[in-house]
C-alpha positions in Angstrom: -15.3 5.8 -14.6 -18.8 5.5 -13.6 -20.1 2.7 -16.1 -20.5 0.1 -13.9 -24.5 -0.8 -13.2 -24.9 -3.5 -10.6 -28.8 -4.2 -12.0 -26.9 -6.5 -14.8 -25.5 -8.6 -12.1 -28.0 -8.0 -8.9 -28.7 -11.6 -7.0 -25.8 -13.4 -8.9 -23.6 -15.8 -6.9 -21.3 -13.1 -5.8 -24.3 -11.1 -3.9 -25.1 -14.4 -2.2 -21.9 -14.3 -0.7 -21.3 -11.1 -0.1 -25.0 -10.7 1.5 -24.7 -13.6 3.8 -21.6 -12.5 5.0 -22.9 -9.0 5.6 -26.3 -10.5 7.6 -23.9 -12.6 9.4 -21.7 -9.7 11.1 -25.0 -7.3 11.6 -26.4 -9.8 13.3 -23.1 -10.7 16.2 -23.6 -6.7 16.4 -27.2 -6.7 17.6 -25.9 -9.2 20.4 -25.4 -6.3 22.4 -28.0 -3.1 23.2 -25.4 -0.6 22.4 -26.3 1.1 18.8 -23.8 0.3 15.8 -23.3 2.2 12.8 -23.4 0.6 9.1 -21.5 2.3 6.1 -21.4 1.4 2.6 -18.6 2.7 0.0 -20.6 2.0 -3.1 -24.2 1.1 -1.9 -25.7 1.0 -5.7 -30.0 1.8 -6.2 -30.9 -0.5 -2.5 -33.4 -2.7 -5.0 -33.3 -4.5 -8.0 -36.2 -5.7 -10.0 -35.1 -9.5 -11.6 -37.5 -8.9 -14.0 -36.1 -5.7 -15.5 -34.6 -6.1 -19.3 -31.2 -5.4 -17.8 -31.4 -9.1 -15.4 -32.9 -11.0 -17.9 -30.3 -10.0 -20.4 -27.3 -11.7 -18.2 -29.7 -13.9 -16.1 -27.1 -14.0 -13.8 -29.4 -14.5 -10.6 -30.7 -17.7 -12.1 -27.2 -18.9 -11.3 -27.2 -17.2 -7.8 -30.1 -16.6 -5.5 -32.8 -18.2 -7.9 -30.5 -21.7 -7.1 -30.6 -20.8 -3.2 -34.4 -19.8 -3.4 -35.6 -22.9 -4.5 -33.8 -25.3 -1.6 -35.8 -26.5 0.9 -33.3 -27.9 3.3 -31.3 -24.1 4.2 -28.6 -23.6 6.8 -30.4 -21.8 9.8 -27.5 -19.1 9.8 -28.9 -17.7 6.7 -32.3 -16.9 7.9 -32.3 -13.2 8.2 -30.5 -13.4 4.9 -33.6 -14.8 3.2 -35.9 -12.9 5.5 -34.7 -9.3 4.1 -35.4 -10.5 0.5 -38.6 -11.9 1.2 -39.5 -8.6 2.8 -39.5 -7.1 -0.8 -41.3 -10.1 -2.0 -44.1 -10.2 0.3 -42.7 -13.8 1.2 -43.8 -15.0 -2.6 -42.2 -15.2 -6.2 -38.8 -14.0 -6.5 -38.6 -10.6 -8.2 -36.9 -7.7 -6.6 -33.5 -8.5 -4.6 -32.3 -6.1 -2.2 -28.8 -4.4 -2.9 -26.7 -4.2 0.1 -28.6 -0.9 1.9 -31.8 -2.5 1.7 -30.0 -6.2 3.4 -28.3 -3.5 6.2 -31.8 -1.8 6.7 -33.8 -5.3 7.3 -31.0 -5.8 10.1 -31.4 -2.2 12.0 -33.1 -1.5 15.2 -34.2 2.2 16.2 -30.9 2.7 18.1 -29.0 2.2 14.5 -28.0 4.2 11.6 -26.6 3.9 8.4 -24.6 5.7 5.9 -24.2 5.1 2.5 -22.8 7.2 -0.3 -23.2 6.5 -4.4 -22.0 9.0 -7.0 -23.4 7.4 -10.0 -25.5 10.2 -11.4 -28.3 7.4 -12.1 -28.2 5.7 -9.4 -28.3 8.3 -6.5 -31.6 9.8 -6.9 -32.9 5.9 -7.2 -31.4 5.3 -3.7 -32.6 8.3 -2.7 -36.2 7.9 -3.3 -35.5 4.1 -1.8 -34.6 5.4 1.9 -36.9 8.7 1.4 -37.9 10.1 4.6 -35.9 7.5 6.3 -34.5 8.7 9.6 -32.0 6.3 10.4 -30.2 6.7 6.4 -28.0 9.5 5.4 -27.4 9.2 1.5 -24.0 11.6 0.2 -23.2 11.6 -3.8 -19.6 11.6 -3.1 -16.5 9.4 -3.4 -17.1 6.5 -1.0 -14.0 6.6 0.2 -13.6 10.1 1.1 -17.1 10.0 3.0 -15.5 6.9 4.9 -12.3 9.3 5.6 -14.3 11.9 7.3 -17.0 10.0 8.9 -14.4 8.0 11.5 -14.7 7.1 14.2 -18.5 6.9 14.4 -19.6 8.3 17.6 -21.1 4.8 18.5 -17.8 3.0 18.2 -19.3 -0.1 16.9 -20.0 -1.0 13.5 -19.7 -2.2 9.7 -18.3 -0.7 6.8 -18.7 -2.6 3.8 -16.3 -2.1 0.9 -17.4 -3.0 -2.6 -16.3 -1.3 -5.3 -16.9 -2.2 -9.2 -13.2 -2.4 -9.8 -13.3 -1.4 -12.8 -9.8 -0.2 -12.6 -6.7 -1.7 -11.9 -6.0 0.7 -9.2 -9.2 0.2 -7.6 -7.8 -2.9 -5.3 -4.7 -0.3 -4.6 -7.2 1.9 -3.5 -8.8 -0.9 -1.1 -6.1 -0.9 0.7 -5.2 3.1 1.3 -8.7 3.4 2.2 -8.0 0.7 4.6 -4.4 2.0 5.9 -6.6 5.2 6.7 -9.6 3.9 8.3 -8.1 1.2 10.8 -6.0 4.7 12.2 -8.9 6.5 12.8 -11.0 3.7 14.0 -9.3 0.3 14.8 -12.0 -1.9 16.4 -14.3 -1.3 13.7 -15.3 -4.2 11.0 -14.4 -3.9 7.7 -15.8 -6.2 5.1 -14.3 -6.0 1.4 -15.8 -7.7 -1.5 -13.8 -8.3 -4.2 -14.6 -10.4 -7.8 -11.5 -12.9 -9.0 -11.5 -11.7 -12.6 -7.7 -12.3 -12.8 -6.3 -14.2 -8.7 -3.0 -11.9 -9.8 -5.5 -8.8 -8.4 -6.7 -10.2 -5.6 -2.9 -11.6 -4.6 -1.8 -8.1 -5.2 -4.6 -6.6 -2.8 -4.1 -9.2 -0.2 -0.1 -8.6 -0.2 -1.2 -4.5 0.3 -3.0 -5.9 3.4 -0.9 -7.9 4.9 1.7 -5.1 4.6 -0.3 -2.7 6.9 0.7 -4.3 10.4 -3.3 -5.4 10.9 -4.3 -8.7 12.6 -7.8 -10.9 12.4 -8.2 -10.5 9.0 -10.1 -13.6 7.1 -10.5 -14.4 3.6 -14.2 -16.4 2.7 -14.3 -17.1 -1.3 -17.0 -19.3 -3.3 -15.9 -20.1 -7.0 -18.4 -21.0 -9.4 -15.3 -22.5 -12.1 -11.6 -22.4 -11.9 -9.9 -19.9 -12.1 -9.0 -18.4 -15.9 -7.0 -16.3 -18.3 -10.0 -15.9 -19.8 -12.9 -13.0 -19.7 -15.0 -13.0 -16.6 -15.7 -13.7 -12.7 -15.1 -17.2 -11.7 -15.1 -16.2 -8.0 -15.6 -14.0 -5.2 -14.9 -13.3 -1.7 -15.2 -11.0 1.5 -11.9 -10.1 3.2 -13.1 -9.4 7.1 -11.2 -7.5 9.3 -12.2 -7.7 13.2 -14.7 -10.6 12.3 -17.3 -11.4 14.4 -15.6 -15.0 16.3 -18.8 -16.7 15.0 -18.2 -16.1 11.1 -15.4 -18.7 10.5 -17.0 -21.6 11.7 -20.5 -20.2 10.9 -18.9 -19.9 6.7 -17.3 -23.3 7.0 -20.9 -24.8 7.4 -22.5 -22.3 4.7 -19.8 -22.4 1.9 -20.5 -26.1 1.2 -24.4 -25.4 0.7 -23.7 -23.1 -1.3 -21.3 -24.8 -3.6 -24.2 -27.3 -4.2 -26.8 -25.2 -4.6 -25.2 -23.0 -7.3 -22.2 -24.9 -9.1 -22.2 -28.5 -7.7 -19.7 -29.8 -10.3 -17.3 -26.8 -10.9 -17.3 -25.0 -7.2 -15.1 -25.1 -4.7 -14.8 -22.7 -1.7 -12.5 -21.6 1.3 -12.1 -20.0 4.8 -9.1 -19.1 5.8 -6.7 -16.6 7.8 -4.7 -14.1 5.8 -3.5 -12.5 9.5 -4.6 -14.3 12.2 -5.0 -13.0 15.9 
């Protein structure tokens, strides 16, 4: 199934998350000269315009980064976070919000490269034309995960890979965790960060289970909920699952996650950090 259009859902409390997070790890990587790589599964158009019909019809930013935008007292650790959306903004009104390329790009230096792959048929050219003539971005229209498969280990040996899928189906979280299995053999020092929505906690329990089960340590679980959880229709929460996470993120989450919760669901939120496989 290819139905699934992140512009209805761009800047929404769940990118917040998983945006920071990403910033976060690029960030411990440029700590050191040596050049990293940065891969994406399912890296969408790389911009989103909060004004199109398609934002306004959920207005599910207004809920998510519109509520961070407007603080004035911000955790310094989500700077760069900020900084790569203000780029597209010219530092004024929020309009556009960048998709997960476009956060990933703000972050490179000249030694570092990316690679991201989309095989939505209308969303390819769109983050083609985004990165066009960019020398540091190779763009692939195939299967995320089979790009991943044959692009390990990176010849740099550092790096991100950032898993988010639109888990759409079921066997979307199964596949998560093959595509996991597979990578940490081919390149076992490298960070993997895996978004996930909690539509129904029964998936996500499922998916963490399938991780556990692969023999991996330093893998941590970050999650911000907006409501509790539901039997009924829709996202309540979401979360990154890190493997190999920068020694930083834990604490550096612990002191995010509570802004957060006040800036976009004060009453209803809650949040946690916490070690599905420790060291």
């Amino acid at each position: 199934m290819l139905s699934y259009r992140h512009s209805f859902h761009a800047g929404n409390h769940a990118d917040v998350v998983k945006h920071i997070v990403q910033s976060l790890i690029l960030n411990s990587l440029k700590q050191k000269d040596k050049p990293f790589v940065y891969h994406d599964t399912h890296s969408g158009v790389g911009r989103y315009d909060l004004t199109h019909e398609w934002s306004e019809k959920t207005g599910e930013y207004k809920q998510g980064i519109a509520r961070v935008w407007e603080q004035t007292e911000l955790p310094e650790d989500i700077q760069s976070y900020l900084e790569s959306i203000s780029a597209l903004n010219n530092g004024e009104k929020l309009r556009f919000y960048p998709g997960s390329p476009r956060v990933a790009r703000a972050h490179l230096r000249d030694q570092d490269r990316m690679v991201l792959t989309e095989l939505h048929p209308a969303d390819h050219p769109l983050l083609e034309q985004e990165f066009h003539r960019d020398r540091q971005v190779s763009i692939y229209k195939e299967d995320g995960f089979q790009r991943l498969k044959g692009s390990l280990p990176p010849k740099e040996r550092r790096g991100l890979v950032l898993i988010d899928p639109p888990y759409e189906l079921a066997k979307e979280y199964r596949d998560v965790v093959t595509a996991i299995a597979q990578s940490h053999k081919r390149w076992a020092t490298g960070i993997y960060a895996i978004w996930y929505p909690v539509v129904n906690r029964c998936d996500i329990e499922d998916m963490i289970e399938g991780l556990e089960g692969l023999g991996i340590n330093k893998i941590l679980q970050i999650e911000l909920g907006v409501s509790p959880d539901t039997n009924e229709r829709g996202m309540t929460a979401s979360g990154m699952i890190v493997i190999n996470p920068p020694w930083k993120l834990e604490s550096q989450m612990n002191e995010i996650l509570p802004f957060l919760k006040e800036a976009i669901a004060p009453a209803t939120g809650h949040f946690k950090v916490e070690w599905i496989v420790p060291e």
